[in-house]
Biopython code that builds the backbone (N, CA, C, O; Angstrom):
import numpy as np
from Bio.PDB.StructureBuilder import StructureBuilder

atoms = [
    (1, "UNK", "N", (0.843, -1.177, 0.000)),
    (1, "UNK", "CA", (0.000, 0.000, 0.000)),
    (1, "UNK", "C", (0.885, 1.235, 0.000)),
    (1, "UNK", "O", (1.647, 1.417, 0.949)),
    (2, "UNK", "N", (0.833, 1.978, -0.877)),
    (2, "UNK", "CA", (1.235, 3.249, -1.054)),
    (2, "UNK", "C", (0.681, 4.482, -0.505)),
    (2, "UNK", "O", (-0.547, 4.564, -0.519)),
    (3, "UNK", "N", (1.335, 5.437, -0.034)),
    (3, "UNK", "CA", (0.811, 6.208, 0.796)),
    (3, "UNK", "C", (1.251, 7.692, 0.302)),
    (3, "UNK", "O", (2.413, 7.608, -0.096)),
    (4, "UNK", "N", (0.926, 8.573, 0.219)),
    (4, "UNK", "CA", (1.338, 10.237, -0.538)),
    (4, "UNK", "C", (2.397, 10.719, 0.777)),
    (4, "UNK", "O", (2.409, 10.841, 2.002)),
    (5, "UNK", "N", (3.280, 10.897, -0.474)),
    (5, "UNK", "CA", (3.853, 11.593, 0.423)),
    (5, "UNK", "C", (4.036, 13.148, 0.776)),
    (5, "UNK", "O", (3.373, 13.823, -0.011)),
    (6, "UNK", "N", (4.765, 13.967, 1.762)),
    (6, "UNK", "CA", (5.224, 14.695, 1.831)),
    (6, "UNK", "C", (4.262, 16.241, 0.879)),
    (6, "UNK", "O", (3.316, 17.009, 1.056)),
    (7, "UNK", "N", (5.617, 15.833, -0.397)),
    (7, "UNK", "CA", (5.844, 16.634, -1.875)),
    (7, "UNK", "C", (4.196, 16.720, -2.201)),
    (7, "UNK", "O", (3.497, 17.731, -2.269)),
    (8, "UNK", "N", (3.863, 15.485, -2.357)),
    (8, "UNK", "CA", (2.530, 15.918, -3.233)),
    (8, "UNK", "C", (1.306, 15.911, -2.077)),
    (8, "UNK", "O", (0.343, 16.667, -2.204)),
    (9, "UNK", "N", (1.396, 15.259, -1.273)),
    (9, "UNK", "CA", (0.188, 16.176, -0.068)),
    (9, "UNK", "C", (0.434, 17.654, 0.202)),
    (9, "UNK", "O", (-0.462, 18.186, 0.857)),
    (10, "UNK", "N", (1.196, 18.241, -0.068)),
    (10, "UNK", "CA", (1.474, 19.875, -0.018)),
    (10, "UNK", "C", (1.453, 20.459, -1.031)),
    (10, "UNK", "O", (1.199, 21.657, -0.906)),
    (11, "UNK", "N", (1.659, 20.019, -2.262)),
    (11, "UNK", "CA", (1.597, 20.237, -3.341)),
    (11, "UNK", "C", (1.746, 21.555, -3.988)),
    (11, "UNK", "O", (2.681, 22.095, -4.580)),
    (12, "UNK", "N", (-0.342, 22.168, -3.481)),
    (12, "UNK", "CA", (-0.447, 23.363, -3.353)),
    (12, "UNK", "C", (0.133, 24.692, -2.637)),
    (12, "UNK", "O", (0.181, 25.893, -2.904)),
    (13, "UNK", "N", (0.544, 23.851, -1.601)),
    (13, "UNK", "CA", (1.300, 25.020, -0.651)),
    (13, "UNK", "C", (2.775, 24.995, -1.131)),
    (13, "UNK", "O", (3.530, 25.797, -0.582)),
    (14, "UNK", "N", (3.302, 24.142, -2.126)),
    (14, "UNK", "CA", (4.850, 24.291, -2.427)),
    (14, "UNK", "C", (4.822, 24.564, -4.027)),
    (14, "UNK", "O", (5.791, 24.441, -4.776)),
    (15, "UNK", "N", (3.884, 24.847, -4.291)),
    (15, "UNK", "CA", (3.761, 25.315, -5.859)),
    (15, "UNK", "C", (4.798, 26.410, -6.034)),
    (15, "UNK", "O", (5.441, 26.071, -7.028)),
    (16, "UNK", "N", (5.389, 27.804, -5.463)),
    (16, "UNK", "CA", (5.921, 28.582, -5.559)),
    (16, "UNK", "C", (7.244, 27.673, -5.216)),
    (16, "UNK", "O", (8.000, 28.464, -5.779)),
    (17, "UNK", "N", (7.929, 26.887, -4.855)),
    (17, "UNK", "CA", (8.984, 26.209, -5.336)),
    (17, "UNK", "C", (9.532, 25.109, -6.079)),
    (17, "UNK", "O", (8.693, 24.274, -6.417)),
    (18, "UNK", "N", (10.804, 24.872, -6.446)),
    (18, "UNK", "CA", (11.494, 24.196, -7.231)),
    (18, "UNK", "C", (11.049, 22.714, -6.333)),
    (18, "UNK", "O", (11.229, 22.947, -5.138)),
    (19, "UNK", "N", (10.678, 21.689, -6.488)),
    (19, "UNK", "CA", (10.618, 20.225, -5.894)),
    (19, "UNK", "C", (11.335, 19.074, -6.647)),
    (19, "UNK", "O", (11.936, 19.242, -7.708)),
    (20, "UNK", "N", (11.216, 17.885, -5.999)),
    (20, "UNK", "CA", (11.927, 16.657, -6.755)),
    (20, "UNK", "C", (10.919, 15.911, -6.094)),
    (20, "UNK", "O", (10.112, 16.400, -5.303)),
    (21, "UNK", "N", (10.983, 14.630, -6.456)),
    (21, "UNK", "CA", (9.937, 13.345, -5.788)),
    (21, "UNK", "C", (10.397, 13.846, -4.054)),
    (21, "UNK", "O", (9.565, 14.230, -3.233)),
    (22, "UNK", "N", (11.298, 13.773, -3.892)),
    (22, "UNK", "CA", (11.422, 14.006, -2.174)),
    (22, "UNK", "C", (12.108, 15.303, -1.790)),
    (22, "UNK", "O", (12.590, 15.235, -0.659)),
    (23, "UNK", "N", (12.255, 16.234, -2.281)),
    (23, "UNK", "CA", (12.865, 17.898, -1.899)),
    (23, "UNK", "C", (12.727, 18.832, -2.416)),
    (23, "UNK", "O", (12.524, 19.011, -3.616)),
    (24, "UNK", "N", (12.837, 19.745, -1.395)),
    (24, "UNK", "CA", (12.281, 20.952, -1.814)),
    (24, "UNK", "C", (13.316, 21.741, -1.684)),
    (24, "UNK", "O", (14.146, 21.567, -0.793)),
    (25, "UNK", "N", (13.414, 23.044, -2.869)),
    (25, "UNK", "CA", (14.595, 23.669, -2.813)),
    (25, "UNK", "C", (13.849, 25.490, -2.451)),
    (25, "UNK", "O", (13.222, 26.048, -3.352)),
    (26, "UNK", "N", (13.987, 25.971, -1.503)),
    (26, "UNK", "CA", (13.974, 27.667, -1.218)),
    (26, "UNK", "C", (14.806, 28.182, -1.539)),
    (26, "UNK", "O", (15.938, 27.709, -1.438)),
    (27, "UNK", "N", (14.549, 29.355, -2.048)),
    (27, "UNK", "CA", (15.183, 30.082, -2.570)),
    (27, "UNK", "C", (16.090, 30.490, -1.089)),
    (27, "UNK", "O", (15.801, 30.483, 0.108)),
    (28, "UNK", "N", (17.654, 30.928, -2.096)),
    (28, "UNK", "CA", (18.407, 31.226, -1.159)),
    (28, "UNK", "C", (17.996, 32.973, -0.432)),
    (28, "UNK", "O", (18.023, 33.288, 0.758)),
    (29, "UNK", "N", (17.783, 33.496, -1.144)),
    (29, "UNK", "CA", (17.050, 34.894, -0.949)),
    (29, "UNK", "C", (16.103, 35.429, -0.355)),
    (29, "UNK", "O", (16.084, 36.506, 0.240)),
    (30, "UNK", "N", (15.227, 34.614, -0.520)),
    (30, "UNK", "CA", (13.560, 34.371, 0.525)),
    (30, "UNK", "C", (13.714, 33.594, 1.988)),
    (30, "UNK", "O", (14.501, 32.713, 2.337)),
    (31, "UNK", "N", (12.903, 34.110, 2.530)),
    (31, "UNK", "CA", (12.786, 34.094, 4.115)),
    (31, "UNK", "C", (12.273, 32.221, 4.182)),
    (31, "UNK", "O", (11.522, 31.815, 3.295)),
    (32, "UNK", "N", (12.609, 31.550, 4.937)),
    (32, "UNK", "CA", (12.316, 29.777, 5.199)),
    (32, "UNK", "C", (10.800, 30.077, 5.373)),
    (32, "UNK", "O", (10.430, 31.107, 5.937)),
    (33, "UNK", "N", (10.006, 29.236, 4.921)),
    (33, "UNK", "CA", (8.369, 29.178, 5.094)),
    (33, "UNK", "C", (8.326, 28.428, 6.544)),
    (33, "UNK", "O", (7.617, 27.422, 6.582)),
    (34, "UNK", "N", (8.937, 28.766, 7.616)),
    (34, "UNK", "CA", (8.768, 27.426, 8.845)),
    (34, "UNK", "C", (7.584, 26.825, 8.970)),
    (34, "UNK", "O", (7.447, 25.603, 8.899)),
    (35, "UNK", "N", (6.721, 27.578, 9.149)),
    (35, "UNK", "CA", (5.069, 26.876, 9.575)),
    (35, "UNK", "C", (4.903, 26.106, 8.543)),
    (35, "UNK", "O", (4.446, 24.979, 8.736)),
    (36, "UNK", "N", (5.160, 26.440, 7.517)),
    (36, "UNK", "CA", (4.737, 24.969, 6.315)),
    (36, "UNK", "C", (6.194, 23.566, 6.531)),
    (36, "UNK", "O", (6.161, 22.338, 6.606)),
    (37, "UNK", "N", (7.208, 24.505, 6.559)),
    (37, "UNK", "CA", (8.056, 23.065, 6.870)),
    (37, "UNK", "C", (7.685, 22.224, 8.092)),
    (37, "UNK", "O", (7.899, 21.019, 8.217)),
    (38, "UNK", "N", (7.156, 22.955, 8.884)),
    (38, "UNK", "CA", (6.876, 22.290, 10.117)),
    (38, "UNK", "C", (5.541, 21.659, 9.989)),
    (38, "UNK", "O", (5.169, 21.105, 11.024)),
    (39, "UNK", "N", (4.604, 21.592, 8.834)),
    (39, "UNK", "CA", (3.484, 20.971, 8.912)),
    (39, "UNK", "C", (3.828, 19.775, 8.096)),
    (39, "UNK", "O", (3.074, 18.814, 8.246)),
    (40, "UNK", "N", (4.747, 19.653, 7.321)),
    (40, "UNK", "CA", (5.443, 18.479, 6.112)),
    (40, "UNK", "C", (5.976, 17.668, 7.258)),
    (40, "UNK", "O", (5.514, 16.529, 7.314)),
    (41, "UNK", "N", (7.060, 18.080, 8.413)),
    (41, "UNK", "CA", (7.502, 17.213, 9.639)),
    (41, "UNK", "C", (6.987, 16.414, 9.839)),
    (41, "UNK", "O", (7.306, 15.236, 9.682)),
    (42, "UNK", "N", (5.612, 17.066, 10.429)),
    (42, "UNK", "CA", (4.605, 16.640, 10.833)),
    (42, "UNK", "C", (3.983, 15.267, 10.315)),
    (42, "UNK", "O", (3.678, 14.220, 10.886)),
    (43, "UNK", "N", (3.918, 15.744, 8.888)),
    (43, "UNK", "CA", (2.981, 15.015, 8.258)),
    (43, "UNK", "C", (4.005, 13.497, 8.164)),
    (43, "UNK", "O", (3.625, 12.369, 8.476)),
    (44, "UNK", "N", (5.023, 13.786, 7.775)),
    (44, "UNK", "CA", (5.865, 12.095, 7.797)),
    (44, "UNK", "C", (5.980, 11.892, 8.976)),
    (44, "UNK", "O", (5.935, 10.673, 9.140)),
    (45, "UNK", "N", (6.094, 12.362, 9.830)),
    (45, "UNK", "CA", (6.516, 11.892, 11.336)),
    (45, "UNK", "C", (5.116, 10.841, 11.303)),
    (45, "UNK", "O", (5.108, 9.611, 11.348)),
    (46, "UNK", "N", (4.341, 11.477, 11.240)),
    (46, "UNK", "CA", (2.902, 10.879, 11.136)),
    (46, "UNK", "C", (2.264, 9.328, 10.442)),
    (46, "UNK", "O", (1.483, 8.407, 10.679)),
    (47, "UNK", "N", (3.298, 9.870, 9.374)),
    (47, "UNK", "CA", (3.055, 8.942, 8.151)),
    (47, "UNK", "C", (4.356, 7.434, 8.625)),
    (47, "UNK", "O", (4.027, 6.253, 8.736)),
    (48, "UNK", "N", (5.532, 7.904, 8.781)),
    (48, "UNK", "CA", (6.384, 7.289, 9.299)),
    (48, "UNK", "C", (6.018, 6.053, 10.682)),
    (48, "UNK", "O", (6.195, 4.835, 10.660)),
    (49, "UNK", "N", (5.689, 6.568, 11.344)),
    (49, "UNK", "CA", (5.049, 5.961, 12.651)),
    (49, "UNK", "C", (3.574, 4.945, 12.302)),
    (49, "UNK", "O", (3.309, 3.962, 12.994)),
    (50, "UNK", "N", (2.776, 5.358, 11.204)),
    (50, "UNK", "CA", (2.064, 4.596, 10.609)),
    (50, "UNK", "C", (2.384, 3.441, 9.920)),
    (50, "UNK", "O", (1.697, 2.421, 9.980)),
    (51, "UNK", "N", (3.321, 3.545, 9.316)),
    (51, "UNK", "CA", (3.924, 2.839, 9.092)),
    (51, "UNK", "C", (4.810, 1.460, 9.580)),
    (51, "UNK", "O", (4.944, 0.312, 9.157)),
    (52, "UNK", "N", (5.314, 2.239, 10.684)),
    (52, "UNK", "CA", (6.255, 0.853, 11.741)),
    (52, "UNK", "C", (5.521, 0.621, 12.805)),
    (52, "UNK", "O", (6.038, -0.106, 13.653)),
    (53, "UNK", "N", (4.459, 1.030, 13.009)),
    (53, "UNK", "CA", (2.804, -0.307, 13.447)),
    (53, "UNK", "C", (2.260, -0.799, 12.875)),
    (53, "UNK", "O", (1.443, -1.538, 13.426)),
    (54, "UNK", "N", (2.290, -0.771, 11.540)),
    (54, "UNK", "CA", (2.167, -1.674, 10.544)),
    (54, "UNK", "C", (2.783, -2.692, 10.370)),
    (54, "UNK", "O", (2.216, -3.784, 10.326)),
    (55, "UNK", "N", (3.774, -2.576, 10.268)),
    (55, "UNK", "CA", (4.735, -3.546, 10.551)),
    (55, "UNK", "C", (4.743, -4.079, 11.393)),
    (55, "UNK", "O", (4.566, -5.297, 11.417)),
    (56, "UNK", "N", (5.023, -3.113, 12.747)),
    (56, "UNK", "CA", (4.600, -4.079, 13.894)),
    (56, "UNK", "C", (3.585, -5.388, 13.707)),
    (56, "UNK", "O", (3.963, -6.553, 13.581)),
    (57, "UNK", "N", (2.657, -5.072, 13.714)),
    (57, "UNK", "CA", (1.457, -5.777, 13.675)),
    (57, "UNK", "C", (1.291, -7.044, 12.281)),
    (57, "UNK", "O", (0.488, -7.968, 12.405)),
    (58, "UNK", "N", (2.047, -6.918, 11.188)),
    (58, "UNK", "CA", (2.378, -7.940, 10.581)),
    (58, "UNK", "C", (3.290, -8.534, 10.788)),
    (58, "UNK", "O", (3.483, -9.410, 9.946)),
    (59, "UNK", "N", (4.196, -8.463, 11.773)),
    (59, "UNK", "CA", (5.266, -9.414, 11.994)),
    (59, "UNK", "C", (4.582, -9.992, 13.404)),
    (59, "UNK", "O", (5.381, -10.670, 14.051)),
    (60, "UNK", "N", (3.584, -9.890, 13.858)),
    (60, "UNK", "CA", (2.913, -10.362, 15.660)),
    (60, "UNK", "C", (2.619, -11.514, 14.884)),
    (60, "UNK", "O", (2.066, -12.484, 15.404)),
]
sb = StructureBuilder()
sb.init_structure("model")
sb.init_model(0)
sb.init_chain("A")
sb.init_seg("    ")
for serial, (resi, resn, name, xyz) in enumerate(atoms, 1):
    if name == "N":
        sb.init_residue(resn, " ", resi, " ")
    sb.init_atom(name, np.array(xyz, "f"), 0.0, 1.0, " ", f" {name:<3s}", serial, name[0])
structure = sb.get_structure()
C-alpha cells in the first residue's frame, strides 16, 4: 500500500517552489516558510510511525 507523500500532499502550498519526488529547494534569498516546513515534519513523522505499526502488527 502506497501512501502520498510529503511533496505531493502539499503540493499546493509548495507550488511557488522548485521540488523533486522528495525535496524541496527555497530560494536562497527568501525568508524559510517554517510553519509549512513544520506541517510536512509533521505530516511524515505521522506517516512514518504509521507505518512501523504496521509492521509491527504484521510481523505479531
Amino acid at each position: 500500500m502506497s501512501t502520498p507523500n510529503g511533496i505531493t500532499t502539499f503540493k499546493q502550498e509548495l507550488s511557488g517552489y522548485k521540488t523533486s519526488k522528495g525535496a524541496v529547494q527555497f530560494p536562497i534569498g527568501n525568508p524559510i516558510p517554517y510553519e509549512l516546513v513544520s506541517e510536512i515534519v509533521k505530516f511524515k513523522v505521522n506517516e512514518n510511525n504509521s507505518k512501523a505499526e504496521s509492521k509491527i502488527k504484521k510481523n505479531k
